[in-house]
C-alpha positions in Angstrom: -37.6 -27.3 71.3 -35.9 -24.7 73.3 -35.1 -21.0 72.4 -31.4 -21.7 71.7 -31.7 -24.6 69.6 -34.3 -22.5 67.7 -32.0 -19.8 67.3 -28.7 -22.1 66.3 -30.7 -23.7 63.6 -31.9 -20.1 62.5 -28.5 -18.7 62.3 -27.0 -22.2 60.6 -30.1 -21.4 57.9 -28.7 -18.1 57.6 -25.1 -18.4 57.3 -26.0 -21.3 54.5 -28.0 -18.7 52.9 -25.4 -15.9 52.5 -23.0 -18.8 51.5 -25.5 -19.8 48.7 -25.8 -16.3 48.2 -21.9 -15.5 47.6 -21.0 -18.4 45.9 -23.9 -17.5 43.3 -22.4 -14.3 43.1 -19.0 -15.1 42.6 -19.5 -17.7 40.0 -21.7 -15.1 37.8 -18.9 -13.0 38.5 -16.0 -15.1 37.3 -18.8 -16.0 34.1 -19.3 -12.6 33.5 -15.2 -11.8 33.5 -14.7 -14.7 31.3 -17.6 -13.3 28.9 -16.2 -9.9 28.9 -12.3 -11.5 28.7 -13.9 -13.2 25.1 -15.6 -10.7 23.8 -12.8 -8.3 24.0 -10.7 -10.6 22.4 -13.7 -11.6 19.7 -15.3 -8.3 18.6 -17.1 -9.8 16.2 -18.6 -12.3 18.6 -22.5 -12.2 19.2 -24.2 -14.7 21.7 -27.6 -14.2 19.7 -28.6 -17.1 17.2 -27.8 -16.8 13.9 -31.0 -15.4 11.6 -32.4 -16.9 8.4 -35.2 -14.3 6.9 -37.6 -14.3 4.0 -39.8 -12.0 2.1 -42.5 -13.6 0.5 -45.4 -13.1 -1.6 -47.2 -16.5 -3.0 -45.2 -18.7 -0.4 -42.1 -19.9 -2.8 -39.2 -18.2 -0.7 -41.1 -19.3 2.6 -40.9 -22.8 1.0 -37.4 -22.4 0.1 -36.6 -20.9 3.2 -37.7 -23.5 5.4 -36.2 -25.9 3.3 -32.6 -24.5 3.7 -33.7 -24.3 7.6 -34.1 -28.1 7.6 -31.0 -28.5 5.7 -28.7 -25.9 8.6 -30.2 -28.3 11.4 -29.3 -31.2 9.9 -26.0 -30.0 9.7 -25.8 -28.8 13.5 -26.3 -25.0 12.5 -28.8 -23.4 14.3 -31.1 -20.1 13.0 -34.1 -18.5 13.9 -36.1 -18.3 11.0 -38.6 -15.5 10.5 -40.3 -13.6 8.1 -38.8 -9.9 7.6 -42.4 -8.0 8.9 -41.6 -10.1 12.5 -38.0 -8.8 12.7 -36.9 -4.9 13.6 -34.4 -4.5 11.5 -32.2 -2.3 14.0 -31.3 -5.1 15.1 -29.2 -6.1 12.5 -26.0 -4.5 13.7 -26.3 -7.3 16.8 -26.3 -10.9 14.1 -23.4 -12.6 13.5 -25.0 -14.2 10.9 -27.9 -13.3 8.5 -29.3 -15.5 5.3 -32.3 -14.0 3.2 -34.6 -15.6 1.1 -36.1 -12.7 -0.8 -39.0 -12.3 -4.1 -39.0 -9.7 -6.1 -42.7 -8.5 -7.1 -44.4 -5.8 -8.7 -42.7 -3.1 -10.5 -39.3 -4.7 -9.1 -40.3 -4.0 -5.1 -40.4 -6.0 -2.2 -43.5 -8.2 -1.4 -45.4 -5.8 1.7 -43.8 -8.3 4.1 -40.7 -6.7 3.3 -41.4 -3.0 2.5 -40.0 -1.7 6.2 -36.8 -4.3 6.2 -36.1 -2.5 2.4 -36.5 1.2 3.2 -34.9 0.8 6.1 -31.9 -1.0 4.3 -31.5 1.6 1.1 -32.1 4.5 3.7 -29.2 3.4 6.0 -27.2 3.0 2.9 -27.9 7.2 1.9 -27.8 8.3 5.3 -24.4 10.1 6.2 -24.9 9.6 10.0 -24.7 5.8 9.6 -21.6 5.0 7.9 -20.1 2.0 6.2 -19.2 0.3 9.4 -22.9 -0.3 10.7 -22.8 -3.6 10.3 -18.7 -4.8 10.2 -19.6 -7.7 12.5 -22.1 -9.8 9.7 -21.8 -12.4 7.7 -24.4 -12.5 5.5 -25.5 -14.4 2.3 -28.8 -13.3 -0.5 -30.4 -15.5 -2.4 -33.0 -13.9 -4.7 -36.5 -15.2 -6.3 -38.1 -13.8 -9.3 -39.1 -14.2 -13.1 -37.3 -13.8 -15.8 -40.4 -12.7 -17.5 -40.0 -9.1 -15.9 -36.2 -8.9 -17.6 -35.8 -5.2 -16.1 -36.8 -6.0 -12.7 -35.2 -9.6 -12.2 -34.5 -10.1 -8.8 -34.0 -6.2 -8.5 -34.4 -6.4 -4.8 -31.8 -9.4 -3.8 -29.6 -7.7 -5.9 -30.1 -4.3 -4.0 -30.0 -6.3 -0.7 -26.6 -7.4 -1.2 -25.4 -4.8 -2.4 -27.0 -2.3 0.5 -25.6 -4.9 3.2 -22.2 -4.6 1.8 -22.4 -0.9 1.9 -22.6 -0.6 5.8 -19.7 -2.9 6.0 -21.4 -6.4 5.7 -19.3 -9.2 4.7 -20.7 -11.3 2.0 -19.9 -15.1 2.8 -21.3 -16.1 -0.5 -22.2 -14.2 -3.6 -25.3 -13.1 -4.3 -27.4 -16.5 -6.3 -30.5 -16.2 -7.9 -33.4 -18.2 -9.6 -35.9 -18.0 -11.8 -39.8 -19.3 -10.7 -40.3 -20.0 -14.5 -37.4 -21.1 -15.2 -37.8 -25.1 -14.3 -34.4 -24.7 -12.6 -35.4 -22.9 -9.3 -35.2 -25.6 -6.7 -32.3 -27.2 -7.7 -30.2 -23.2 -8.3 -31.6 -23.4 -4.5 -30.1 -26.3 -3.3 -26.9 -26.0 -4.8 -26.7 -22.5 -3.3 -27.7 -24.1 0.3 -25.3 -26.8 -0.1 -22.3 -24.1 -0.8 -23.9 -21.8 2.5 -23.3 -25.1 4.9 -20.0 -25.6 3.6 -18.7 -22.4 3.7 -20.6 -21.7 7.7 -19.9 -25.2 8.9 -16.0 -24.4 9.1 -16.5 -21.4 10.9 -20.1 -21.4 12.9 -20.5 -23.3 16.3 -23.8 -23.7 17.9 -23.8 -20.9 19.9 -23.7 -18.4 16.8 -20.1 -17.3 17.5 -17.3 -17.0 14.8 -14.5 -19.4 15.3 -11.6 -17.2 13.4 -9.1 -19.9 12.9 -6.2 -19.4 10.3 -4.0 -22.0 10.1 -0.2 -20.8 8.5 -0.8 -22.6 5.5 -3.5 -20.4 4.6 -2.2 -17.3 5.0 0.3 -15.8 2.8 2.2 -12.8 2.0 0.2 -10.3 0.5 2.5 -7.7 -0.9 2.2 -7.2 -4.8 5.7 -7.9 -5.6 6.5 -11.7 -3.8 7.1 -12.6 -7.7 10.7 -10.4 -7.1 11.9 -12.8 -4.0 10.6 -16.0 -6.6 13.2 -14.5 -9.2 16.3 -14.2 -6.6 15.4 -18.5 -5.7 15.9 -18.6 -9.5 15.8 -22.4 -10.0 15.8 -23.4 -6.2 12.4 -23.5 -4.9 11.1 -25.1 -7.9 8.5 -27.4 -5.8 7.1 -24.1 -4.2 3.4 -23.3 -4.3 1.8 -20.2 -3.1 -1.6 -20.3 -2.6 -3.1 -16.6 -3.0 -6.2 -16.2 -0.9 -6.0 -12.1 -0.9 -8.6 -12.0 -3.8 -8.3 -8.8 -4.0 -10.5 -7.7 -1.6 -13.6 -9.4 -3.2 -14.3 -12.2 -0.8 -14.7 -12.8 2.9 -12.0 -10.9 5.1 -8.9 -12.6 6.1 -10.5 -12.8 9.6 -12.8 -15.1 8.1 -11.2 -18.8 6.9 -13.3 -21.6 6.8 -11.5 -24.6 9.0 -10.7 -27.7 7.1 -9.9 -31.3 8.3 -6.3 -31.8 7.3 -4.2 -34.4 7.3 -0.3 -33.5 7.7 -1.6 -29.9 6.1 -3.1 -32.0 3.0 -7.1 -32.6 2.8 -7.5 -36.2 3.1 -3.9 -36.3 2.4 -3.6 -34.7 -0.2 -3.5 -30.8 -0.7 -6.9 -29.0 -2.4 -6.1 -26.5 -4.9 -9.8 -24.3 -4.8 -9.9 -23.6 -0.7 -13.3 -22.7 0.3 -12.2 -19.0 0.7 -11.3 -19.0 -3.3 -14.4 -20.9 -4.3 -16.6 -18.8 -2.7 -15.1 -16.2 -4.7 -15.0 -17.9 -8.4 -19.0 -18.7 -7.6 -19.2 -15.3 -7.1 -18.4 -14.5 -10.0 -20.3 -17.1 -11.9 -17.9 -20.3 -12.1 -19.3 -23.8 -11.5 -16.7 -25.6 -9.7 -15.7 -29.0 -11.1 -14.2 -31.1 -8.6 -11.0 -29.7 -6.7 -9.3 -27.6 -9.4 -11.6 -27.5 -12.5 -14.0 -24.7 -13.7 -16.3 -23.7 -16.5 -18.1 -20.8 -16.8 -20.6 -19.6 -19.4 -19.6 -16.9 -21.8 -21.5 -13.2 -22.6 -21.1 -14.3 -26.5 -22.6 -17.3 -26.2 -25.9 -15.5 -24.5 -25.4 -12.9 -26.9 -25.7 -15.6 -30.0 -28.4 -17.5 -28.2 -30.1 -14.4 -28.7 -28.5 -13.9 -32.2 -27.2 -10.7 -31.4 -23.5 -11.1 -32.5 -20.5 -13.6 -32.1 -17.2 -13.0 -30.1 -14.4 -12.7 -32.2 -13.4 -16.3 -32.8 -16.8 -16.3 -34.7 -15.6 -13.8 -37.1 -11.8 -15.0 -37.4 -12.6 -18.9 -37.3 -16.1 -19.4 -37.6 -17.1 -20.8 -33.8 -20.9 -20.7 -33.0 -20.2 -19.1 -29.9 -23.3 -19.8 -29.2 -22.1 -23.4 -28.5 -19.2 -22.8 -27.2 -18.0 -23.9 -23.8 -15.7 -22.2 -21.6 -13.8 -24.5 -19.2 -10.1 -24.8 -17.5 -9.1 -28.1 -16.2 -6.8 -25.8 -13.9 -7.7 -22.7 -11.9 -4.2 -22.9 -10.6 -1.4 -20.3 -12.9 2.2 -19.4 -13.2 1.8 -15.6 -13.1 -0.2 -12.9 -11.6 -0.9 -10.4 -15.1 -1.0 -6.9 -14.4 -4.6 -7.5 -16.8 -5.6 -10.3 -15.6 -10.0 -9.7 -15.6 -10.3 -12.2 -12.9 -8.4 -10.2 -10.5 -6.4 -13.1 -9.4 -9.0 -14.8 -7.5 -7.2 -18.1 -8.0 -4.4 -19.9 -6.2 -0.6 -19.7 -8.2 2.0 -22.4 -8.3 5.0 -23.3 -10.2 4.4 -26.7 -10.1 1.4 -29.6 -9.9 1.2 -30.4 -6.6 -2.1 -30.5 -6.0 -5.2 -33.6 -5.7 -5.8 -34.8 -9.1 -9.1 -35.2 -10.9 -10.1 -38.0 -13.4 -10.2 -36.4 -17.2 -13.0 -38.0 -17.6 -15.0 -36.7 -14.9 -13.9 -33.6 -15.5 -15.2 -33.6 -19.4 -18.6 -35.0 -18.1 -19.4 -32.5 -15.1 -18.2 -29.9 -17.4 -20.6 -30.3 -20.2 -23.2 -31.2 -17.6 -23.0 -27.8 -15.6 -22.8 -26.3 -19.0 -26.1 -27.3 -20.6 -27.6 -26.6 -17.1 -26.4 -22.7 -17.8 -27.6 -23.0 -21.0 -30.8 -24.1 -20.1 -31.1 -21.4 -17.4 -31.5 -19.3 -21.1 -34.9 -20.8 -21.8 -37.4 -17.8 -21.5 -35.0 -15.0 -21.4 -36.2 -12.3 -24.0 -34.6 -12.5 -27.5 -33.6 -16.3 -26.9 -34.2 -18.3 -29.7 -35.5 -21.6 -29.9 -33.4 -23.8 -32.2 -30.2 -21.7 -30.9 -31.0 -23.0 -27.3 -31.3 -26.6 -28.5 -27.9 -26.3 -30.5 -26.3 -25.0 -27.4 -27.2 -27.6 -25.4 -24.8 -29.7 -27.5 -21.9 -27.7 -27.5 -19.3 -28.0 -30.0 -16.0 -25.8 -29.0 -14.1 -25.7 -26.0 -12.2 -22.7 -25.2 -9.3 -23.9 -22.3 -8.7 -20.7 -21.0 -10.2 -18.9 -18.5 -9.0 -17.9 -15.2 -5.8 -20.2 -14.6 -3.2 -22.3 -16.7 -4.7 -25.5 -18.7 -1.9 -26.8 -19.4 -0.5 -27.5 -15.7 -2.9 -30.2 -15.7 -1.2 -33.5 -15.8 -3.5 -35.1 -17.7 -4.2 -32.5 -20.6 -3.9 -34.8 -23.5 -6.7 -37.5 -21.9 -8.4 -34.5 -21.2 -8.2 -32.7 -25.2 -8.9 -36.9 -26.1 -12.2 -36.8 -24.2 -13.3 -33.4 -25.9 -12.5 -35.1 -29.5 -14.0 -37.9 -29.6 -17.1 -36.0 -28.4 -16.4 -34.3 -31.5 -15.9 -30.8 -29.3 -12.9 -28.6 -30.9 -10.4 -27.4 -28.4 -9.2 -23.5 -28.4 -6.2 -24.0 -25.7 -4.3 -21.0 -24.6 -1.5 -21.3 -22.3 1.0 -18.6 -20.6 4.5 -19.6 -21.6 6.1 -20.8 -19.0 5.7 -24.7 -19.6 7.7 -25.1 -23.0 8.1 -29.4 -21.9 4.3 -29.2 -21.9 3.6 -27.7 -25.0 6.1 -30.3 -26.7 4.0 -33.1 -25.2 0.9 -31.7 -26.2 -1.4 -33.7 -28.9 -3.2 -31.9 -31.8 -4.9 -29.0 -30.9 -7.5 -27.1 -32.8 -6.2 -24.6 -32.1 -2.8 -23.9 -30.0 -2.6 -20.2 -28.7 0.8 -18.9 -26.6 0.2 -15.5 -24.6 2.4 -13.2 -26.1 1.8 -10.4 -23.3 5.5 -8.7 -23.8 8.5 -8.5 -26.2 11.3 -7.7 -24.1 12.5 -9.6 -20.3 11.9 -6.4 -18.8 8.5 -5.8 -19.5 7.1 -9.5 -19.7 8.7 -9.6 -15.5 6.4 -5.9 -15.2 3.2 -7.0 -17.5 2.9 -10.8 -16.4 4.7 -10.8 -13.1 5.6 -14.9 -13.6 6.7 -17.0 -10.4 9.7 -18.4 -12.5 13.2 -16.8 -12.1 13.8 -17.9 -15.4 10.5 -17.1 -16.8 12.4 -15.1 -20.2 14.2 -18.6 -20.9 10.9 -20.7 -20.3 9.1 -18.1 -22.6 11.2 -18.3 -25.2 11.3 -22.0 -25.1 7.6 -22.1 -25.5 7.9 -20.8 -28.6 10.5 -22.7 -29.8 7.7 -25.1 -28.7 5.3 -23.9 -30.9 7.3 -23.4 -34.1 7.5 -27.4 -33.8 3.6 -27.8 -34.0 2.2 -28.8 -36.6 -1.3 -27.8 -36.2 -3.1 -24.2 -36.3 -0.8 -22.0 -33.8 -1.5 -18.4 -32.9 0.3 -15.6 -30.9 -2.1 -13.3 -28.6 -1.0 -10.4 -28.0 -2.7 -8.1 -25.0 -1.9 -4.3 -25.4 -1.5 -2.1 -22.5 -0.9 1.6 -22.9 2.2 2.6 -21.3 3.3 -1.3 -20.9 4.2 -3.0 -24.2 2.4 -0.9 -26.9 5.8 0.8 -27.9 7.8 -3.0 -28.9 7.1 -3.4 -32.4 10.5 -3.9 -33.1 10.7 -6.5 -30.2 7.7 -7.8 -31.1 8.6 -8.7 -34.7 12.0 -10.2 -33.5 9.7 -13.1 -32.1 8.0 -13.8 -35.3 10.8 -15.7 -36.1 11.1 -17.7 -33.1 7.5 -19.2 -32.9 6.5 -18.8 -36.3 3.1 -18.7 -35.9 0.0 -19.5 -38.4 -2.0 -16.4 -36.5 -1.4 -13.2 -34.5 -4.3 -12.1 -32.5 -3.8 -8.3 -31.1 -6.0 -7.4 -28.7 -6.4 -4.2 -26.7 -6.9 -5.0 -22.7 -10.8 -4.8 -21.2 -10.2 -2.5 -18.2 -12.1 -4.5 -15.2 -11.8 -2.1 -12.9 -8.5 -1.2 -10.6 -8.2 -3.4 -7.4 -5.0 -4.3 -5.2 -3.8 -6.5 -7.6 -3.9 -4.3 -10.6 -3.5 -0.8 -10.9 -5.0 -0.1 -14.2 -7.2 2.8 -15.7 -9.2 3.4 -18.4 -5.8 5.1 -19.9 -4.1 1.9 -20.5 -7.1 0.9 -22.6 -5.8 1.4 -26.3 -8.8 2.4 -28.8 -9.8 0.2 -32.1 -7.8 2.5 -34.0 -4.6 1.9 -32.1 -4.8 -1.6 -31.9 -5.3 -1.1 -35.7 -2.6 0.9 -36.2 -0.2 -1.6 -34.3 -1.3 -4.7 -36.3 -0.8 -2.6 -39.4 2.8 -1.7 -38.3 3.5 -5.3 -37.4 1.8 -6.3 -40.8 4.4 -4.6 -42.5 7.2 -5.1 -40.6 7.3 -8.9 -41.8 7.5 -6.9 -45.3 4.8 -9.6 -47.1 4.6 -12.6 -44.4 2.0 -11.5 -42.4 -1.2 -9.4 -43.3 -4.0 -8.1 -41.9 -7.2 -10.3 -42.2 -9.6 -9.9 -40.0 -11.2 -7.4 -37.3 -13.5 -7.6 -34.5 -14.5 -4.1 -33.3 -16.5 -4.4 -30.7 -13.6 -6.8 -29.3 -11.0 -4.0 -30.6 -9.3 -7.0 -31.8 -7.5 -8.0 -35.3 -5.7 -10.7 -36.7 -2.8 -11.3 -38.3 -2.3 -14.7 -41.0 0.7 -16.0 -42.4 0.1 -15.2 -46.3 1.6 -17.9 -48.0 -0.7 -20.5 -46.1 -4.1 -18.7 -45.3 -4.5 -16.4 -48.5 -5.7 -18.2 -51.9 -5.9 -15.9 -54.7 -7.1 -13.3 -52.5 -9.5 -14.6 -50.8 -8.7 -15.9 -47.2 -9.1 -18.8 -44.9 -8.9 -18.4 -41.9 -11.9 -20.1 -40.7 -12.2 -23.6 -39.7 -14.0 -26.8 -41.2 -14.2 -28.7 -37.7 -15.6 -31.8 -39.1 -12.4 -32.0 -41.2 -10.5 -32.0 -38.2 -12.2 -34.3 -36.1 -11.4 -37.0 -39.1 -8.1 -36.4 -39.2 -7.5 -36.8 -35.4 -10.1 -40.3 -35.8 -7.4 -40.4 -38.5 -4.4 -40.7 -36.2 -1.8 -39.2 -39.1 -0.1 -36.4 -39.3 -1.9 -33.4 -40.5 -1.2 -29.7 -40.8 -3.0 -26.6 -40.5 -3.9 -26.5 -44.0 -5.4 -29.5 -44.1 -8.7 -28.2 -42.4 -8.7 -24.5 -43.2 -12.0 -23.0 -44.9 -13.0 -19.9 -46.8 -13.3 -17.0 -44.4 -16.6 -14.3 -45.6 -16.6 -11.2 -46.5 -17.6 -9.6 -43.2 -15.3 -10.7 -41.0 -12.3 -9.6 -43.6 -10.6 -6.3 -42.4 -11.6 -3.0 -43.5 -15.3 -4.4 -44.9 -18.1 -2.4 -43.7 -19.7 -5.2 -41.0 -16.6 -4.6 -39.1 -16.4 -8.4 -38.2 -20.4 -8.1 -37.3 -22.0 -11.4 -38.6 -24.4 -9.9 -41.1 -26.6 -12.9 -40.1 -26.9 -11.8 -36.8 -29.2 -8.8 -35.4 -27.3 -5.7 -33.5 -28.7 -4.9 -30.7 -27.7 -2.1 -28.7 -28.9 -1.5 -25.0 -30.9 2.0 -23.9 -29.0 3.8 -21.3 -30.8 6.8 -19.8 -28.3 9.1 -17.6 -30.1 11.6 -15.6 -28.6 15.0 -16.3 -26.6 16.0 -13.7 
């Protein structure tokens, strides 16, 4: 081969080289521009795989752990799982997304796995220099393992987890679960908890660890406070509108974080879902089982308190419930009105009409009562629980239709209050006045309560807030409503310093209009001030004052109403209609449920004194017990302040 062939060939070698070369270069270039490009646009984007940690002692959160591992694969979500002593947690500012399996163990600390991932969390947390903004860019869910044996330390260090990750700016996809090793109920509190982690990261999460932020305009709404002023201008035009609040106050995932949904024509599967993913993560948060697409039931502090026989709620004392058996349920999380008090912080969606998939009553009654014993079995092996109360609560015997939302929205109510009946389960049904057509077409109820939050059109708009324009018209209808009823019927009424506690005048001019068997006056539990309620510890009224205002009402009706009953640690009384509840002095206000279950079987009409019974001596107002079932043993917790 001669010297200038040699040297073509060696210049054609080079030039492909440098072409290779360039072209290499450009494209990681134009990759690199792209990545940047993204990234500026998606702060909160992080190539690194998602982390799922554990701290473990004796192997049961690596089990569980793995388990949940399997379960985010399957699903096409892809961690790193590792145990805490293999990961630097400096690094933690860099995940997108972190789960953690965590054990409690001796003396309420971390297994030694975990000792360095914990100080370094709870000293990040008191270190000035850090700041709340450490770690802005996670998503990240806790679920803690421990016994319920050590009742002080239970699951001390998932809680502290949480709550430290939140504190440098975390964002907690899911609340904070829990289970007990001892419990029997561990692995399937586990699963449920993992099932509700892939569905809330498999709207949101791709493969390559990055957030997709997606909010479609049906989501989103308009978050000012006071939307319920342009609702009244519409007055009766805009009847069919819905407004679905996903705010929650601040107490779920940010706005920038929406879980995508299949829709259909803005409908799931055609039809629209009342409890969005956003909203349920949220209500689980705060303890609600979910039932179906707009159901809930939740298990009540009273009803541990009597499992433990350490008191009754008020409805013992005034009607004789075992609260201990008592179930807490709403068939709809959905409401008319956003209260000024309302304790759940409006962590529900708010319509003025039913427009929403529909459940079966029936299911409902059956996944309710299910996910109530569950709760109630969750009780076995808690200090102070006692045996035969547990097995009487797994049969429960009252339903109170309340909670967060309006029950009486549902479509189906009456199949619903059927079901509960012919269980033999009495029905406690409160609804918010502004459905006076429902209330008409309502069957026997065991008891039928109206929210009397306000006595005059101005403050019931400032107190309640309604969606209705003519909300003062609908209100008074209801009870109109109510006054036709023949069945036990009850006014609640919420005090608020410096709302409504100044209407007795008002609030007696409503007497007539209802007539109700009961008035219940209770002052409001301060839940702490968020951006849907701006109340203090101020508006809370003492016993005293709520005493003093049933007292003034009491004789205001000069004779019609008395004072019979008191609840103090509730700061609540009741007012009872005299001629029908008071028998030679003594009074019943309590309940013989067995009487009224065979007069519904029945299917006559019946009144409310048909199944009234003898209320005791402790629960009467003014007796010593203050409403405290003498029967019961008080129990008042230690609280050791350190002096400051």
């Amino acid at each position: 081969m001669s010297s200038s062939s040699t040297l073509t060939i060696t210049t054609h070698l080079t030039l492909i080289t440098l072409l290779t070369a360039a072209t290499s270069y450009f494209f990681y270039k134009s990759r690199r521009l792209k990545l940047l490009k993204f990234q500026s646009l998606n702060p909160n984007f992080s190539p690194r795989k998602p982390k799922l940690l554990y701290i473990s002692q004796t192997g049961t959160s690596k089990t569980l752990a793995h388990r949940l591992h399997t379960q985010l694969s399957s699903n096409n979500l892809f961690f790193d799982i590792l145990d805490a002593k293999d990961y630097e947690p400096e690094e933690l500012h860099k995940e997108s997304v972190v789960l953690i399996v965590v054990s409690t163990w001796e003396d309420g600390n971390p297994p030694s796995s975990g000792r360095f991932f914990g100080n370094w969390l709870s000293e990040s947390v008191s270190d000035f220099r850090v700041g709340n903004l450490l770690l802005s860019g996670v998503k990240f869910a806790v679920f803690g393992v421990g016994s319920r044996m050590y009742d002080k330390t239970y699951n001390v260090v998932g809680r502290e987890f949480s709550k430290g990750m939140r504190a440098l700016g975390g964002t907690e996809v899911l609340g904070f679960c829990e289970g007990d090793v001892d419990g029997g109920e561990l692995e399937e509190v586990f699963d449920e908890w993992s099932r509700n982690v892939v569905g809330v990261l498999k709207g949101g999460l791709e493969g390559n660890g990055g957030y997709v932020c997606d909010v479609s305009d049906e989501e989103v709404v308009d978050e000012d406070e006071d939307d319920y002023d342009d609702e009244e201008e519409d007055g009766e035009g805009g009847e069919e509108g819905i407004v679905d609040l996903e705010d929650i106050a601040g107490r779920g995932p940010s706005r920038n974080f929406v879980v995508e949904v299949k829709k259909v024509n803005g409908k799931v599967n055609g039809e629209k879902e009342m409890v969005t993913p956003v909203i349920r993560a949220s209500l689980v948060k705060q303890g609600y089982k979910i039932i179906g697409s707009h159901s809930g039931v939740k298990i009540c502090r009273w009803t541990k308190s009597q499992l433990r026989g350490r008191g009754g709620c008020y409805k013992h004392s005034f009607y004789g419930i075992d609260s201990h058996r008592c179930m807490e349920a709403t068939p709809s999380l959905a409401c008319a009105n956003k209260c000024v008090f309302c304790w759940r912080h409006h962590t529900n969606p708010v319509g003025k009409s039913w427009q929403w998939k529909m459940d079966d009553p029936l299911d409902i009654v059956n996944t309710a009562i299910d996910l109530h014993t569950k709760m109630i079995k969750q009780m076995k092996g808690v200090p102070g629980v006692k045996a035969e109360r547990l097995l009487e609560g797994l049969s429960p015997r009252h339903c109170a239709l309340s909670l967060v939302g309006e029950p009486i929205m549902y479509p189906e109510i009456n199949s619903l209050v059927d079901e509960l009946h012919q269980r033999r389960i009495s029905t406690f049904l409160v609804t918010n006045a502004q459905f006076p057509e429902k209330i008409k077409a309502l069957r026997p109820i065991t008891q039928l309560y109206v929210s009397v939050d306000a006595a005059t059109k101005e403050s019931l708009k400032a107190v309640d807030r309604p969606l209705f324009g003519d909300f003062w018209e609908r209100f008074l209808d209801s009870l109109k409503s109510l006054r036709e009823k023949k069945q036990r019927t009850v006014y609640r009424l919420t005090l608020v310093k410096g709302w409504n506690t100044e209407e007795i005048d008002a609030y007696y001019s409503l007497f007539d209009v209802g007539d109700p068997d009961f008035i219940e006056i209770k002052g409001v539990t301060y839940c702490g001030s968020s951006a849907t309620s701006k109340l203090t510890m101020e508006n809370v009224p003492w016993h005293a004052d709520v005493k003093s205002f049933s007292e003034a009402l009491a004789e205001k009706s000069k004779g019609v109403y008395e004072v019979a009953c008191e609840h103090v640690h509730s700061c609540c009384v009741l007012l009872a209609k005299v001629d029908k509840f008071k028998i030679n002095g003594q009074w019943f206000t309590w309940i013989d449920y067995e009487k009224f279950h065979d007069l519904v079987a029945l299917g006559k009409p019946f009144d409310s004194k048909d199944y009234m019974a003898p209320t005791p001596s402790w629960a009467a107002y003014g007796a010593e017990e203050g409403g405290f079932d003498p029967k019961q043993i008080r129990y008042k917790k230690e609280r050791h302040h350190k002096a400051k």
